[in-house]
PyMOL Python script that loads the backbone (N, CA, C, O; Angstrom):
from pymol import cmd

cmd.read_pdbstr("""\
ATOM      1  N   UNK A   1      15.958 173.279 124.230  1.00  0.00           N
ATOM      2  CA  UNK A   1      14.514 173.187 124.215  1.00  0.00           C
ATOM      3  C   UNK A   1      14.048 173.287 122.754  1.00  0.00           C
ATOM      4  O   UNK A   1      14.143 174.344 122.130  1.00  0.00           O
ATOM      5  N   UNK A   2      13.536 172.147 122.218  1.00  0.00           N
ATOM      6  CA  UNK A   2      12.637 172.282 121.291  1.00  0.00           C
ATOM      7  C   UNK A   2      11.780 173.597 120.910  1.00  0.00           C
ATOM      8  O   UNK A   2      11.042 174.118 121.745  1.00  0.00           O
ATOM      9  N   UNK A   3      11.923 174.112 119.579  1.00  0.00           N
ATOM     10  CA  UNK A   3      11.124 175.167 119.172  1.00  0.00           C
ATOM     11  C   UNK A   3       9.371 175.004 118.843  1.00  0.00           C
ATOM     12  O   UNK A   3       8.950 173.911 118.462  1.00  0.00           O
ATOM     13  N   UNK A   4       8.518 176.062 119.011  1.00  0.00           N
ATOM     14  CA  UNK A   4       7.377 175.767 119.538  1.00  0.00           C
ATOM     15  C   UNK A   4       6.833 175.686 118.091  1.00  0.00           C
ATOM     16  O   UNK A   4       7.022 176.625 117.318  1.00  0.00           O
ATOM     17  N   UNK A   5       6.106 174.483 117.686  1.00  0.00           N
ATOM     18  CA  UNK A   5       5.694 175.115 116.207  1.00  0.00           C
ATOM     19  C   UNK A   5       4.620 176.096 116.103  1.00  0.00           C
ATOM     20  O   UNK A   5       3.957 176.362 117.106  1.00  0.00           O
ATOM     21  N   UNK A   6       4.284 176.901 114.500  1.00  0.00           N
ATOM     22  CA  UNK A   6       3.815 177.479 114.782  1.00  0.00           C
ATOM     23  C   UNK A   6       2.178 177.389 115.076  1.00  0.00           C
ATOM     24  O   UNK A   6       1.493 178.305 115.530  1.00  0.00           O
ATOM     25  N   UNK A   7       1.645 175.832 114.643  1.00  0.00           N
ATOM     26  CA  UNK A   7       0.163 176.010 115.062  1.00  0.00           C
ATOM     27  C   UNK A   7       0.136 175.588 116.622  1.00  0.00           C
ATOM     28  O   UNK A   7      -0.952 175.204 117.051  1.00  0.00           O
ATOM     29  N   UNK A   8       1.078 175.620 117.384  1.00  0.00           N
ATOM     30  CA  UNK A   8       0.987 175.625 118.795  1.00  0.00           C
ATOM     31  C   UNK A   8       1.398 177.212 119.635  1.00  0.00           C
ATOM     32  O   UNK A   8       1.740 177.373 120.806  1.00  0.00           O
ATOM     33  N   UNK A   9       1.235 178.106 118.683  1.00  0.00           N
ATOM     34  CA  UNK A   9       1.227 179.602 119.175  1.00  0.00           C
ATOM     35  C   UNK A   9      -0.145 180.482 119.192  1.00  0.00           C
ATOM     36  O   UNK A   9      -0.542 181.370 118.437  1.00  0.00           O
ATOM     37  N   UNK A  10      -0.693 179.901 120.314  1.00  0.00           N
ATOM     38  CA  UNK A  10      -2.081 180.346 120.727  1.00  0.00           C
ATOM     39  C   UNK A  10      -2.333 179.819 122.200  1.00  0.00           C
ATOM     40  O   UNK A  10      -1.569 179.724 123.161  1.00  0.00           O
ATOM     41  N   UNK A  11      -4.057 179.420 121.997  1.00  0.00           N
ATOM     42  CA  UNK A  11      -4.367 179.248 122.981  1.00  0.00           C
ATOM     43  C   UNK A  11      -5.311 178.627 122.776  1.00  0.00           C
ATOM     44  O   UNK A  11      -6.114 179.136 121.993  1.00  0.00           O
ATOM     45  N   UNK A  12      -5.686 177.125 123.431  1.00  0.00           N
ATOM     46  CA  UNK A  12      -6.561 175.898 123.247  1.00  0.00           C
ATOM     47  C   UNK A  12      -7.695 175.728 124.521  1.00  0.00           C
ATOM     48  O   UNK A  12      -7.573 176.147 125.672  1.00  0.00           O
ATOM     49  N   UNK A  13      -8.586 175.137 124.055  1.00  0.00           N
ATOM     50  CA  UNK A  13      -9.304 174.769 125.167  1.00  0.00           C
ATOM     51  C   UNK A  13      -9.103 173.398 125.310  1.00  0.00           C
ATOM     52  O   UNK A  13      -8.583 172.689 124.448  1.00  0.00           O
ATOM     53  N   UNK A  14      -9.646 172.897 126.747  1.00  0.00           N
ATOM     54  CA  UNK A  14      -9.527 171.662 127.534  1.00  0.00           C
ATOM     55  C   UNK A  14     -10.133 170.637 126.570  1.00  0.00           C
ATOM     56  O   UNK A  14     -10.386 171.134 125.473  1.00  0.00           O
ATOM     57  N   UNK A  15     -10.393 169.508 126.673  1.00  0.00           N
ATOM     58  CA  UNK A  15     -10.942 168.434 126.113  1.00  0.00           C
ATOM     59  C   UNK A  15     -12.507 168.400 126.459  1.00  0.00           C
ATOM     60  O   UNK A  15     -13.302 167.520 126.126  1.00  0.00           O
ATOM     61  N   UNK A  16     -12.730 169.385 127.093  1.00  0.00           N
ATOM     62  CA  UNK A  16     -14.322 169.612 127.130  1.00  0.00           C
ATOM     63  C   UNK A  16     -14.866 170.471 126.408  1.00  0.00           C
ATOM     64  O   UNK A  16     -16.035 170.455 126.023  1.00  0.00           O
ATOM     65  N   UNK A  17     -13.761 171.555 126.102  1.00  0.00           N
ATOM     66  CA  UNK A  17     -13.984 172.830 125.218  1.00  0.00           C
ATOM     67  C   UNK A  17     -14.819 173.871 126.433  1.00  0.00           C
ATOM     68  O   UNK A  17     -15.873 174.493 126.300  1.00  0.00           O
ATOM     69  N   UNK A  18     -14.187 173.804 127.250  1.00  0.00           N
ATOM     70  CA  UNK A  18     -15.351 174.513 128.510  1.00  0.00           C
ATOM     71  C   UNK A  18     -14.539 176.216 127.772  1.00  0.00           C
ATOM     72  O   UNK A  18     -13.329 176.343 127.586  1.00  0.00           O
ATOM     73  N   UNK A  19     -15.428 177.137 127.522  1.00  0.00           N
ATOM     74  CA  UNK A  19     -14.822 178.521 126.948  1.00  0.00           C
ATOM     75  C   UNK A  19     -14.187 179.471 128.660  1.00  0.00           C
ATOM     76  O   UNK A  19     -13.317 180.339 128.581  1.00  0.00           O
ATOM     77  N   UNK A  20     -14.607 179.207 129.559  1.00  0.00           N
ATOM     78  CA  UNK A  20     -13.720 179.671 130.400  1.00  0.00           C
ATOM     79  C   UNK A  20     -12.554 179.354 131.058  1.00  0.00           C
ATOM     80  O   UNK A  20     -12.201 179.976 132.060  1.00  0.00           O
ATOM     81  N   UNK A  21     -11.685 178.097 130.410  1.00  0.00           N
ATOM     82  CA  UNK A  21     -10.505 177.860 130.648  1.00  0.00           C
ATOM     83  C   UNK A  21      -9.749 177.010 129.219  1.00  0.00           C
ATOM     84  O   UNK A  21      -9.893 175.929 128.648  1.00  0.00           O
ATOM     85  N   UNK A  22      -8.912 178.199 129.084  1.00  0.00           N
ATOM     86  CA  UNK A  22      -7.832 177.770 128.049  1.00  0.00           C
ATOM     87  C   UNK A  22      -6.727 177.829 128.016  1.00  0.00           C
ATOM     88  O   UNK A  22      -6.352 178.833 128.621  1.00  0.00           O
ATOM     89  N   UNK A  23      -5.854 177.210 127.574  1.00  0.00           N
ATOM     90  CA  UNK A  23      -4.315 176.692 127.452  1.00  0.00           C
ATOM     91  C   UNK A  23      -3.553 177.007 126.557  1.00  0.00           C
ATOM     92  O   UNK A  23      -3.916 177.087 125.383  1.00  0.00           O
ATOM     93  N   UNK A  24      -1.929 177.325 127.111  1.00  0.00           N
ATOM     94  CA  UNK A  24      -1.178 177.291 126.346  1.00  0.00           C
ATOM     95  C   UNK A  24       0.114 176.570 125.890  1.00  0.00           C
ATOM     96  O   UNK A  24       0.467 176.262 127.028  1.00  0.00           O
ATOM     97  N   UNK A  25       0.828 176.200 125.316  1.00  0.00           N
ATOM     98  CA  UNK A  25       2.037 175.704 125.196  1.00  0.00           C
ATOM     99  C   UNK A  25       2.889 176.106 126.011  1.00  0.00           C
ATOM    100  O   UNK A  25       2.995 177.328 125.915  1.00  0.00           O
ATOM    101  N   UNK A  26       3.651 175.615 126.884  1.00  0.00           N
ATOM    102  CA  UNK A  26       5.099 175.943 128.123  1.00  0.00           C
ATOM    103  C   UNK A  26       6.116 176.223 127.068  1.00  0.00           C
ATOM    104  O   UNK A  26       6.950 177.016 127.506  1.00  0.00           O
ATOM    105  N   UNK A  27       6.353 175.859 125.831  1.00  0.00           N
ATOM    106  CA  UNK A  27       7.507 175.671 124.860  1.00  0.00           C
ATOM    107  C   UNK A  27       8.304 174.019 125.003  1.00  0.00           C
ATOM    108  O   UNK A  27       8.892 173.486 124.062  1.00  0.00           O
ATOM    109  N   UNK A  28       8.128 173.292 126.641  1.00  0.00           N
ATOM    110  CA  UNK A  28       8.293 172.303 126.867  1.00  0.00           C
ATOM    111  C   UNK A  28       7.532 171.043 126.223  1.00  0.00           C
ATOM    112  O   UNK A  28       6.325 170.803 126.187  1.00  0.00           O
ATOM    113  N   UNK A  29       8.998 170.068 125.555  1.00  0.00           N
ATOM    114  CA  UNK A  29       8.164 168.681 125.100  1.00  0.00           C
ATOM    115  C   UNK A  29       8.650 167.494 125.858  1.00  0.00           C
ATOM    116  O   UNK A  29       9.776 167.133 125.515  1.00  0.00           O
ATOM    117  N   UNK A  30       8.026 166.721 126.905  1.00  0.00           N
ATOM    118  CA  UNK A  30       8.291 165.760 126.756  1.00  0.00           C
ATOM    119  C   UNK A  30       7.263 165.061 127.083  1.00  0.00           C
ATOM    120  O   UNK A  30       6.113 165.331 126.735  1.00  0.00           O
ATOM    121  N   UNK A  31       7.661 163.930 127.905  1.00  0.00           N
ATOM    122  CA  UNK A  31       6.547 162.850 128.095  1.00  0.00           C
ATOM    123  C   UNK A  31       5.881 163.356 129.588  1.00  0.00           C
ATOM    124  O   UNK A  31       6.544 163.503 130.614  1.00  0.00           O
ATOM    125  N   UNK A  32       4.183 163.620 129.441  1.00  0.00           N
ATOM    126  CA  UNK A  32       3.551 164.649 130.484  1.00  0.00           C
ATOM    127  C   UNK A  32       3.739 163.381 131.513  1.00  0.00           C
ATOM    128  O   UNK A  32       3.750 162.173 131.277  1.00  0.00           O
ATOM    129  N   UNK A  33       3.923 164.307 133.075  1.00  0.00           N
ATOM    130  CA  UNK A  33       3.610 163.734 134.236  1.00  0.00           C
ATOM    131  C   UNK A  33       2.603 163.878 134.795  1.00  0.00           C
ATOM    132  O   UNK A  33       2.149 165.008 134.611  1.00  0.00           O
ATOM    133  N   UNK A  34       1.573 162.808 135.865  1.00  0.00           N
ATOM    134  CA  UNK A  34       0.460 162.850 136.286  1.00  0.00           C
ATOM    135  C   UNK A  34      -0.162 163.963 137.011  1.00  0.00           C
ATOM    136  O   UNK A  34       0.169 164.115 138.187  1.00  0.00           O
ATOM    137  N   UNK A  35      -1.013 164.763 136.485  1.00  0.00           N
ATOM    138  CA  UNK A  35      -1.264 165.836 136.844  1.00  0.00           C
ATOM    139  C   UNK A  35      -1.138 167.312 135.489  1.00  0.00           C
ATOM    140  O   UNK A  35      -1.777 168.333 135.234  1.00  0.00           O
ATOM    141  N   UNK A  36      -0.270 166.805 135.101  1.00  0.00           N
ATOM    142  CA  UNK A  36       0.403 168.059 134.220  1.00  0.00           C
ATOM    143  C   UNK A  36      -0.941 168.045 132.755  1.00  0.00           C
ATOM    144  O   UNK A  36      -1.830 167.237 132.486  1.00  0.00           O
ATOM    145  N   UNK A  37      -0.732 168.666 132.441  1.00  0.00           N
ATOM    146  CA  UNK A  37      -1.886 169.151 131.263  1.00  0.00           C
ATOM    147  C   UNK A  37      -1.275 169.035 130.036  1.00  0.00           C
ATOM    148  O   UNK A  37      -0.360 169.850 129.922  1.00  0.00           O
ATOM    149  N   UNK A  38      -1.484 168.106 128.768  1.00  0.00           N
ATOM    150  CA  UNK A  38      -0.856 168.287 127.616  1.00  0.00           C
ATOM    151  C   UNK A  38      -1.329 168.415 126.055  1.00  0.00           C
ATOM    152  O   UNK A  38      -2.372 167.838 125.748  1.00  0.00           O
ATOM    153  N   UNK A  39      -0.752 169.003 125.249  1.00  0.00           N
ATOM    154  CA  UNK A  39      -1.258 168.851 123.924  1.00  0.00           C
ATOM    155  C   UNK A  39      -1.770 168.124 123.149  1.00  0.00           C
ATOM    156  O   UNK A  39      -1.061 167.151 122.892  1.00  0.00           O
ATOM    157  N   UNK A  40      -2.914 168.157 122.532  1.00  0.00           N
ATOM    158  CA  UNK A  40      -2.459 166.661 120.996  1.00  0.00           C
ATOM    159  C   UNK A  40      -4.186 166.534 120.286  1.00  0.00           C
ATOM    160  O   UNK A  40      -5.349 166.804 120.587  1.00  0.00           O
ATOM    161  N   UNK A  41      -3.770 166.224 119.714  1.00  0.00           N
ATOM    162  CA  UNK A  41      -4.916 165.991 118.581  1.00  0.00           C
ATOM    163  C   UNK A  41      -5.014 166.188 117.305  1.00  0.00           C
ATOM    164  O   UNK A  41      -4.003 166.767 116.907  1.00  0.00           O
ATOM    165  N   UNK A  42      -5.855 165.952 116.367  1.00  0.00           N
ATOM    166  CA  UNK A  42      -5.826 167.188 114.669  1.00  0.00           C
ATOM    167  C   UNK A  42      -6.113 168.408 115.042  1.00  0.00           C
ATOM    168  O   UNK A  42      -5.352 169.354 114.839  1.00  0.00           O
ATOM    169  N   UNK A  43      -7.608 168.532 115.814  1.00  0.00           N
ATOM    170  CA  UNK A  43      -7.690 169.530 116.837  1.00  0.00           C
ATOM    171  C   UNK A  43      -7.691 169.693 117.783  1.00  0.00           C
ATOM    172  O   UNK A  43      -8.534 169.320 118.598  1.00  0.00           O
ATOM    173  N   UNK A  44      -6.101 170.714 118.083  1.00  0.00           N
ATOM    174  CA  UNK A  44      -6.109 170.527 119.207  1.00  0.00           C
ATOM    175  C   UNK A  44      -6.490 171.013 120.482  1.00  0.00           C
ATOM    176  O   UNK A  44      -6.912 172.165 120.589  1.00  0.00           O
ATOM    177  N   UNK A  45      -6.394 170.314 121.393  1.00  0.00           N
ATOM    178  CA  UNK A  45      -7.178 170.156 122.917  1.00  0.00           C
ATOM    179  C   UNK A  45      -5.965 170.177 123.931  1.00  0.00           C
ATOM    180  O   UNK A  45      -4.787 170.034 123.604  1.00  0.00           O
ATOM    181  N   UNK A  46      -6.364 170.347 125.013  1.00  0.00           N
ATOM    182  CA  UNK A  46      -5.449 169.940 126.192  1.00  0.00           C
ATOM    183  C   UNK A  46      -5.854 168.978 126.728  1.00  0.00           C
ATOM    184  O   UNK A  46      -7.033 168.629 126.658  1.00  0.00           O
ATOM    185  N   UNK A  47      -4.912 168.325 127.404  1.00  0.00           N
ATOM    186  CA  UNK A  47      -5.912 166.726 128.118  1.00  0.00           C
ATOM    187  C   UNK A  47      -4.809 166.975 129.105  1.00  0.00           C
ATOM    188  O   UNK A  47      -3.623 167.215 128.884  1.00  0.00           O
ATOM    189  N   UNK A  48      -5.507 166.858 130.335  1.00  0.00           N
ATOM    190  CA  UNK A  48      -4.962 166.274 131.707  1.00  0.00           C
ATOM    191  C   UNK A  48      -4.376 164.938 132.136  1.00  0.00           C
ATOM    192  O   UNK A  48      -5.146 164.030 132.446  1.00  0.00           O
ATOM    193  N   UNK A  49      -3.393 164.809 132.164  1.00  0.00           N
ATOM    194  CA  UNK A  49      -2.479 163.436 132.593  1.00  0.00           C
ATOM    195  C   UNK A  49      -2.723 162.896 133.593  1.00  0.00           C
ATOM    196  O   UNK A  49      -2.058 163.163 134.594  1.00  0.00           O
ATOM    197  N   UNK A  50      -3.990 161.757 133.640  1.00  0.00           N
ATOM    198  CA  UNK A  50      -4.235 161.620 135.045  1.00  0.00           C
ATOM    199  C   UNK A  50      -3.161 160.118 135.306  1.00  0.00           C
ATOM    200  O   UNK A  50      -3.393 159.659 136.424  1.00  0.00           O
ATOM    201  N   UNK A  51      -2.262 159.436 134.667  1.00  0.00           N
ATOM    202  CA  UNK A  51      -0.831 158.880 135.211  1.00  0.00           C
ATOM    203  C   UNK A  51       0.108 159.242 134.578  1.00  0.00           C
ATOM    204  O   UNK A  51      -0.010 159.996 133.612  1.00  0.00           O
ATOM    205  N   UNK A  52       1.559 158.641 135.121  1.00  0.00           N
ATOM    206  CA  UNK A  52       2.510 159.003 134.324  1.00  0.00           C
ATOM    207  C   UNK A  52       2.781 157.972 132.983  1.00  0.00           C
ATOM    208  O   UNK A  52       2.996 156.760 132.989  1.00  0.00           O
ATOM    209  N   UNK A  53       2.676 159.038 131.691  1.00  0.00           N
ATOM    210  CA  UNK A  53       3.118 158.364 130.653  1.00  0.00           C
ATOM    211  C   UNK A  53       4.624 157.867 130.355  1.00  0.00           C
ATOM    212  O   UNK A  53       5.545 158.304 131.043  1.00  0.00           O
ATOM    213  N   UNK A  54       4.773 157.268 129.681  1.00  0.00           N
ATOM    214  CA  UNK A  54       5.532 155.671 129.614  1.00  0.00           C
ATOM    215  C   UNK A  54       6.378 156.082 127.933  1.00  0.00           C
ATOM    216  O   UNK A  54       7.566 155.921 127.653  1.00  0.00           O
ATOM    217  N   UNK A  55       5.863 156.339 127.526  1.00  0.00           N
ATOM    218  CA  UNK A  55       6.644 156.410 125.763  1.00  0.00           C
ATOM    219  C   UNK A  55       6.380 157.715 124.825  1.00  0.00           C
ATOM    220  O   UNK A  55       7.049 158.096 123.864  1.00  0.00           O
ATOM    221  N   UNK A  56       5.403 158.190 125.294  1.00  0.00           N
ATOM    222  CA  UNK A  56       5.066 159.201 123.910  1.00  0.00           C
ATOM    223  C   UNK A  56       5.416 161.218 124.560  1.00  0.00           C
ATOM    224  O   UNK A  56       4.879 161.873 125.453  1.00  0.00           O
ATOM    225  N   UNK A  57       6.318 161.494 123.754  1.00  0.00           N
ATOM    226  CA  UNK A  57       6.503 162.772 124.292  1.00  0.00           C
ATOM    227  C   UNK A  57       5.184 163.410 123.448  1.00  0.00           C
ATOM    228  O   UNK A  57       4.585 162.901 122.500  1.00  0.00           O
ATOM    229  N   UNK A  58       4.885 164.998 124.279  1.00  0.00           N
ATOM    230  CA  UNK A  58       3.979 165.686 123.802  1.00  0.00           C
ATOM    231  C   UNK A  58       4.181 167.338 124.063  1.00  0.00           C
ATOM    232  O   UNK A  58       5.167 167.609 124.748  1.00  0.00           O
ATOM    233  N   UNK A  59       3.434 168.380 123.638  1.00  0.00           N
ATOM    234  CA  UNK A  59       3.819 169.617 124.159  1.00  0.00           C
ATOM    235  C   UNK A  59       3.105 169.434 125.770  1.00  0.00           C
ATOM    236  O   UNK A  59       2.091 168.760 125.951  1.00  0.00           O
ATOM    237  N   UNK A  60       3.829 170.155 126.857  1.00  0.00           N
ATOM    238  CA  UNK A  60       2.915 170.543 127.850  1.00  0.00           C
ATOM    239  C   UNK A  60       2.259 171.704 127.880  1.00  0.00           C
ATOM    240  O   UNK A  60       2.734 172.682 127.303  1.00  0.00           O
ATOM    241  N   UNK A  61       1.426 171.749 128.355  1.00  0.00           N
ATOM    242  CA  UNK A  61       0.424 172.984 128.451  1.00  0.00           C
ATOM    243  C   UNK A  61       0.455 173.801 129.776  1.00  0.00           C
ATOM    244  O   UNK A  61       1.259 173.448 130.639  1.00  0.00           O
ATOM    245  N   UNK A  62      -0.183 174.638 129.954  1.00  0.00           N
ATOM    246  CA  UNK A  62      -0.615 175.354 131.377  1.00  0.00           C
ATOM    247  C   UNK A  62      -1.826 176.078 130.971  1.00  0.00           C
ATOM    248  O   UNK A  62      -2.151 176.350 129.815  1.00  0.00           O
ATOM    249  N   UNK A  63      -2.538 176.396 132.192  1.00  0.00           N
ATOM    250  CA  UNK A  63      -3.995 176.753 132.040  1.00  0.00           C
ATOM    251  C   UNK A  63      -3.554 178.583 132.236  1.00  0.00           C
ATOM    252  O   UNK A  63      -2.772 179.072 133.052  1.00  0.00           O
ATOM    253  N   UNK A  64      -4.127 179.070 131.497  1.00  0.00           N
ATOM    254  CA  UNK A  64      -4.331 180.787 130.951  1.00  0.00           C
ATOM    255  C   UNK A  64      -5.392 181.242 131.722  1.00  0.00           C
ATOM    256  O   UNK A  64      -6.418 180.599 131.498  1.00  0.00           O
ATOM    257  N   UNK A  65      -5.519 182.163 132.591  1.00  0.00           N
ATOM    258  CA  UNK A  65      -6.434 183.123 133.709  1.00  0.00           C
ATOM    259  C   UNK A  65      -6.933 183.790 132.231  1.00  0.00           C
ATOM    260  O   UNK A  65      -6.251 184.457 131.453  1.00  0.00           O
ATOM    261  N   UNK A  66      -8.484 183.347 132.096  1.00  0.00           N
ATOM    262  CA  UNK A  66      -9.179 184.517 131.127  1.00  0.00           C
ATOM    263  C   UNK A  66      -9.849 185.712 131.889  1.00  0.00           C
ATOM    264  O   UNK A  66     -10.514 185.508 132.904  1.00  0.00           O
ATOM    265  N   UNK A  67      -9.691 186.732 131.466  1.00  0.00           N
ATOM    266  CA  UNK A  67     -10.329 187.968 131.752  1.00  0.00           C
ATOM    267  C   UNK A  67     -11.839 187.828 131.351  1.00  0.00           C
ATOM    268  O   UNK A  67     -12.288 187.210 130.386  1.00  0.00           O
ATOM    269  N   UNK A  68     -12.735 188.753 132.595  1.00  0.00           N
ATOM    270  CA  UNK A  68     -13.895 188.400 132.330  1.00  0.00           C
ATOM    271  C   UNK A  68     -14.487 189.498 131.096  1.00  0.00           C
ATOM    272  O   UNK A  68     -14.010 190.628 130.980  1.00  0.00           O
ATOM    273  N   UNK A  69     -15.329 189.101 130.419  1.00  0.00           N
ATOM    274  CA  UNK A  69     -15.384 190.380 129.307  1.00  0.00           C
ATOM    275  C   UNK A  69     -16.933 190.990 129.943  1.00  0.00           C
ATOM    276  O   UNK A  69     -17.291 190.385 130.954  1.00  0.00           O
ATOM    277  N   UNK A  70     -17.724 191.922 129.548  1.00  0.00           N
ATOM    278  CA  UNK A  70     -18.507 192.419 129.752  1.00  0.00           C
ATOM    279  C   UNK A  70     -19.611 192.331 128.903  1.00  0.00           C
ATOM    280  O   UNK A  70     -20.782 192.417 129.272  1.00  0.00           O
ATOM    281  N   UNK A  71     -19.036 192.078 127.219  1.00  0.00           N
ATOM    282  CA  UNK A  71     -20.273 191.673 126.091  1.00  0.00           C
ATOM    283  C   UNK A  71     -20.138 190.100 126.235  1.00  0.00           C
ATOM    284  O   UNK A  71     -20.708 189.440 125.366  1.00  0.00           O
ATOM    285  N   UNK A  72     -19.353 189.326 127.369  1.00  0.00           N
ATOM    286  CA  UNK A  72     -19.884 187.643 126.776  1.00  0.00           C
ATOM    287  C   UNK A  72     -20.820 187.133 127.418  1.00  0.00           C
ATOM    288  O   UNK A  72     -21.172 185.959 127.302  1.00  0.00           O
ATOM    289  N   UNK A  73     -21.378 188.056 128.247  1.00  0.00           N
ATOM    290  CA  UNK A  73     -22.606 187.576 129.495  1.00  0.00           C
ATOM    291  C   UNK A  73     -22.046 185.740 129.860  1.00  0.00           C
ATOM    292  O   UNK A  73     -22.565 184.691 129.479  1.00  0.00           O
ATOM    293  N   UNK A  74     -20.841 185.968 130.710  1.00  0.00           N
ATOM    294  CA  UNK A  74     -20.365 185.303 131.393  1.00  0.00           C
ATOM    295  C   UNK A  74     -19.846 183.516 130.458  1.00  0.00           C
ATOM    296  O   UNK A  74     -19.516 182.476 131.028  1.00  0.00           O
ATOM    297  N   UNK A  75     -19.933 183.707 129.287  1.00  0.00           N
ATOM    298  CA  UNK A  75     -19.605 182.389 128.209  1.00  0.00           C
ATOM    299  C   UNK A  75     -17.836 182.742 127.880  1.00  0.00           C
ATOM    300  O   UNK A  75     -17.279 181.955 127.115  1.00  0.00           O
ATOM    301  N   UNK A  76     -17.189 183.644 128.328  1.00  0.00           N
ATOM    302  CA  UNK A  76     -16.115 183.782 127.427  1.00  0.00           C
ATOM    303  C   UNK A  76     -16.033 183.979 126.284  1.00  0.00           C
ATOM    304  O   UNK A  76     -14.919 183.844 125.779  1.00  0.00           O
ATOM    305  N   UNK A  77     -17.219 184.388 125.399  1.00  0.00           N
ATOM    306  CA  UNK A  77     -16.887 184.170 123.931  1.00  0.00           C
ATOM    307  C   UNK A  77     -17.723 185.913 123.885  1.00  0.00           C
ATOM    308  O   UNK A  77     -18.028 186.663 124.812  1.00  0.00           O
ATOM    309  N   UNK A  78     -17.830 186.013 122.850  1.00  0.00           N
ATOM    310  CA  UNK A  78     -18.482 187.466 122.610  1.00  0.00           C
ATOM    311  C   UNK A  78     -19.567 186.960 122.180  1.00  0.00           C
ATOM    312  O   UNK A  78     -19.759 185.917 121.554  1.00  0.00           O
ATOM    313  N   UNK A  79     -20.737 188.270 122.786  1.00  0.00           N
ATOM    314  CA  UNK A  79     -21.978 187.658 122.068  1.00  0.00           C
ATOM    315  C   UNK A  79     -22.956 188.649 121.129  1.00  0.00           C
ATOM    316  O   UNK A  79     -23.398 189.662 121.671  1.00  0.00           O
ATOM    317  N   UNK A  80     -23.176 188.472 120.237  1.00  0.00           N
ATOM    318  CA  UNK A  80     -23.665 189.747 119.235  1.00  0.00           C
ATOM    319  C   UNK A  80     -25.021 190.018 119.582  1.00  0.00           C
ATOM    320  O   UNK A  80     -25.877 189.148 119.422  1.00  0.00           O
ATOM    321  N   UNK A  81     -25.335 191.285 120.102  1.00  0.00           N
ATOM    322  CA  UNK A  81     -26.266 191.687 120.683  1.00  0.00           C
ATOM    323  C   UNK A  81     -27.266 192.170 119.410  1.00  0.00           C
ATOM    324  O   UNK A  81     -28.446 192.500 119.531  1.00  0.00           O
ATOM    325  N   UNK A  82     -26.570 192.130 118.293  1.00  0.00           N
ATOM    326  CA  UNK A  82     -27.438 192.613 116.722  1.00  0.00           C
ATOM    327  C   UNK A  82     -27.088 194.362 116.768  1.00  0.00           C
ATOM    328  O   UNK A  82     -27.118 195.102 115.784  1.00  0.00           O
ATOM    329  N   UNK A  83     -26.706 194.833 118.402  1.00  0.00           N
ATOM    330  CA  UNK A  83     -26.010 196.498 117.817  1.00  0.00           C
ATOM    331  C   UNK A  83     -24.581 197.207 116.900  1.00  0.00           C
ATOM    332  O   UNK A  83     -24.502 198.423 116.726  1.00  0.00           O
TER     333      UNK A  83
END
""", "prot")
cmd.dss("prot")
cmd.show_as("cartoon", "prot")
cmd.util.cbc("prot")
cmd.orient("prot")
């Protein structure tokens, strides 16, 4: 198995950037199957494989369960209350 580089050691959002669901690298590269969720961009995104690709390997992804926080009033992100 291919080693994960290191700007793929985190955690990305979807191609919508929706802040309550984000992704990570499987450590797996190849060419995504329909359905499967994968890497790529300058910045990167996850994109959903809606057929099966044909030539280009990529990292696969999987979607990350975020915890709900209590200061993001429901955005996932933190929100500065000015206290």
């Amino acid at each position: 198995m291919p080693k994960l580089p290191r700007n793929l050691q985190g955690l990305f959002p979807d191609e919508y950037a929706s802040p309550q669901t984000m992704y990570r690298a499987t450590g797996v590269k190849r060419i995504p199957r329909r359905g499967e969720y994968y890497l790529s961009g300058a910045v990167i995104r996850a994109y959903l494989a809606l057929t099966d690709w044909v030539t280009q390997e990529f990292w696969i992804a999987e979607p990350v369960e975020m915890m709900a926080c209590p200061h993001c009033n429901g955005t996932g992100r933190m929100v500065n209350d000015g206290g």
